[in-house]
N, C-alpha and C positions, 0 to 999 in steps of 0.2 A: 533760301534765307539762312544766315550764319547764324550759329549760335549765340551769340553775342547780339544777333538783331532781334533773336527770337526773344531775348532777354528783355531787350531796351522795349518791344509790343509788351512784352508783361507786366514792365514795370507799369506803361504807362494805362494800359490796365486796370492792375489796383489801385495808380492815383485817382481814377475815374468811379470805380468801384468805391472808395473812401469817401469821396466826392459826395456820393450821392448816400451813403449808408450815414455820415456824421453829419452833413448840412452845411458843409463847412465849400468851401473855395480854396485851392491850393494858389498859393502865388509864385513858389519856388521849389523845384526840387533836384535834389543834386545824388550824384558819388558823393562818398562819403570815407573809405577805408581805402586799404590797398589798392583797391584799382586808382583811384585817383592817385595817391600817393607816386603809382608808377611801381610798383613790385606788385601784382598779383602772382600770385599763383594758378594751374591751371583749375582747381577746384576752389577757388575764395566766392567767399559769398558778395552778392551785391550790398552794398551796403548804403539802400536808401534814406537820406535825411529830406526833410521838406517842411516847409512854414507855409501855414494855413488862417484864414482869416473866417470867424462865426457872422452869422447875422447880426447885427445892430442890437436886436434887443438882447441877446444873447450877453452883451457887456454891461446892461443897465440893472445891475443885477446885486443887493447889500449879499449875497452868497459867495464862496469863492468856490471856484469850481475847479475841473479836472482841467489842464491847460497841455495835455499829450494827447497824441494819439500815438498809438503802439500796435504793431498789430505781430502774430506767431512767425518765427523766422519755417520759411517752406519754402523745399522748391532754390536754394540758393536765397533767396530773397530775404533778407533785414531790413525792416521798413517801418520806418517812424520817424512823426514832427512834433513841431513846437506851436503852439498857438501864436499868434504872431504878438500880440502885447506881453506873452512869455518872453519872445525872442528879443523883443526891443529892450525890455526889463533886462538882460541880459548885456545883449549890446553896448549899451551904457556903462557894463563893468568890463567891458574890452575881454571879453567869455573869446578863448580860441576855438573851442571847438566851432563856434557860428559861423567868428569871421574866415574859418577853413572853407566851409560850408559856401560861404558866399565867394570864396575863389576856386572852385571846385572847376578842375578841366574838364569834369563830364557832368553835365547839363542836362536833365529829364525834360524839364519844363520848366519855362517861365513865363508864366502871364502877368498881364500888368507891369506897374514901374515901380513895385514897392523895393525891390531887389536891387536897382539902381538907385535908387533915394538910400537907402540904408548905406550901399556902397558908397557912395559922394558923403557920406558924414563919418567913415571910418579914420580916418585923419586925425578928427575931434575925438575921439572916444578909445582910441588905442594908446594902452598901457603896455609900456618895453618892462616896467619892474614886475607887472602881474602877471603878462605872458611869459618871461623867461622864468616867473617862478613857475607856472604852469606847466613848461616844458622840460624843466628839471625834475621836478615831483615826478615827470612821467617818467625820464632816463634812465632816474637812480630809482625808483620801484622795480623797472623791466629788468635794469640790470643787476638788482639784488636777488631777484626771483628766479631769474633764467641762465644768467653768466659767472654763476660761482662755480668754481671746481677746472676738476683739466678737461672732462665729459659736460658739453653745454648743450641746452637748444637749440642748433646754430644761425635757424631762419629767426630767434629773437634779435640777430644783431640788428636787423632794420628798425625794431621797434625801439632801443638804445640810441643809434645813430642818428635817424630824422630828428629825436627833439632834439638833442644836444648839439646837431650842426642847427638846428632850429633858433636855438640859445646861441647861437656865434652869427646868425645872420641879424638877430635882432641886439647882438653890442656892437656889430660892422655899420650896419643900413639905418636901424633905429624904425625900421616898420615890421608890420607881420610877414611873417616869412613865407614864400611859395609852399605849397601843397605837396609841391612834384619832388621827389629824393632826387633824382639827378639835377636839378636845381642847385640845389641846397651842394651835393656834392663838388657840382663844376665851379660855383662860386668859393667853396669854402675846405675843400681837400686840396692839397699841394699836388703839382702838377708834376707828373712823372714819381710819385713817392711810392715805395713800397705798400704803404696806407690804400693809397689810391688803387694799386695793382689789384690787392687784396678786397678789398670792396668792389673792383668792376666785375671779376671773376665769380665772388659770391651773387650778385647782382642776375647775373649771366645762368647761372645758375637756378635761379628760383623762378626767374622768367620762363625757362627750359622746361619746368615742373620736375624737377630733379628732388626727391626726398631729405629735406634737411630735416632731418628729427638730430638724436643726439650724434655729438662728432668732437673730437679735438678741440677746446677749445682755440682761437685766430689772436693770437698772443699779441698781434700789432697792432690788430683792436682793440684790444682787451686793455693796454698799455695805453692807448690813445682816450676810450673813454674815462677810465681812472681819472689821467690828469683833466682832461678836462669837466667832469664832475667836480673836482676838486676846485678846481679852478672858476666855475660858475656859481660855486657855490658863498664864495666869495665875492663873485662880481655882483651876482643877482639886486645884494640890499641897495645898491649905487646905481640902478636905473631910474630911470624920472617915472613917477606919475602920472596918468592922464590928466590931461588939461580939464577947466571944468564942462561935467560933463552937460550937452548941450540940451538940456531936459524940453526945453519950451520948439523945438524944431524935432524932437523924437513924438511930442504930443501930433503934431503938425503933423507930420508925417503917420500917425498910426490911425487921425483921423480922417486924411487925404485916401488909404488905402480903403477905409470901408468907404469913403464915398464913392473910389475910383470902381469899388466891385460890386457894391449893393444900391449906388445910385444916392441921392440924395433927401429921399424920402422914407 
């Protein structure tokens, strides 16, 4: 068995293990970080996320309760969800990190249809002005933090680059942008550009498990995300809004999921 399988047995695992320790039914769970993105490294942690549904009585409650489950990163392993009336509360403000979550190319588990019902109402509920703010806030943080100076972080340039091409797929396409960097790259990097050369070699690089800690800063990146931060930052307030959001089909749907798991009694 591969490392990588021995992994995907552990994950599933402690979803089972979680299962039975909180009382809860998982209905979803995904990658979450670098590896879905498509840049791991060869030491990155798994980065589980997953949406879980309580018993019936569990919601009939004038309390408000704890609505995460978290548990200690060990082992590679990051592992934590959302309760799912968390998640749908959520969903209805067009939250990127979920609908990542729900396009995630690596898939733990999925039971039930709650994960396809949520997906068939992302249309209604996705916001191009909330997301591209969402993904700028991330750009210009990572890149105030880690790409100042001639000496940078150099493996921070991915964390720069995904939102901000993230931010130029969603004023191209006008939906949520794929998960995967090379996605986001082949549609949205100039074909044959120095840009491009520059990024596949880094890319190639970190795949390799080659040490990028501090280096030179990549001046054609460096040049490339300026303008374009600048440039989104200006476009951002000019995205539309989400439509109104479909409240009476997210109830539908949060009540179809407990009956689908717990039955109708």
């Amino acid at each position: 068995m591969t490392k990588t399988n021995e992994m995907h047995a552990e994950i599933l695992r402690e979803l089972q293990t979680i299962e039975k320790a909180e009382q809860v039914r998982i209905l979803y769970a995904c990658e979450s970080g670098s590896r879905a993105w498509g840049f791991p490294s060869k030491d990155s942690d798994y980065d589980v996320r997953f949406i879980y549904v309580r018993p019936m009585e569990w919601y009939l409650s004038i309390m408000d309760k704890r609505d995460v489950i978290e548990r200690p990163i060990s082992n590679m392993l990051d592992i934590n969800g959302w309760d799912l009336r968390k998640a749908l509360r959520l969903f209805r403000k067009s939250n990127p990190p979920l609908l990542e979550w729900l396009q995630s190319p690596i898939v733990y588990h999925m039971k039930y249809t709650t994960a396809d019902q949520i997906r068939s109402l992302s249309p209604l509920t996705f916001s191009p002005k909330s997301c591209m703010y969402h993904y700028l806030h991330m750009a210009k943080g990572n890149y105030r933090d880690y790409l100042q100076g001639e000496q940078v972080k150099i493996k921070k340039y991915f964390y720069v680059l995904r939102p901000i091409l993230a931010c130029g797929w969603i004023e191209q396409f006008h939906t949520m942008p794929p998960i995967e960097f090379e996605q986001l790259v082949t549609a949205l990097v100039p074909k044959e550009s120095e840009l491009l050369t520059v990024i596949e070699q880094l890319l190639k690089r970190k795949r390799a498990g080659d040490e990028l800690d501090y280096e030179p800063k990549l001046r054609v990146i460096n040049d490339f995300l300026e303008e374009r931060i600048a440039y989104f930052e200006q476009r951002a307030a000019g995205q539309r809004q989400a439509e109104d959001s479909p409240d009476d089909r997210l109830d539908e749907l949060f009540r179809s999921a407990l009956y689908e798991v717990w039955g109708s009694t």
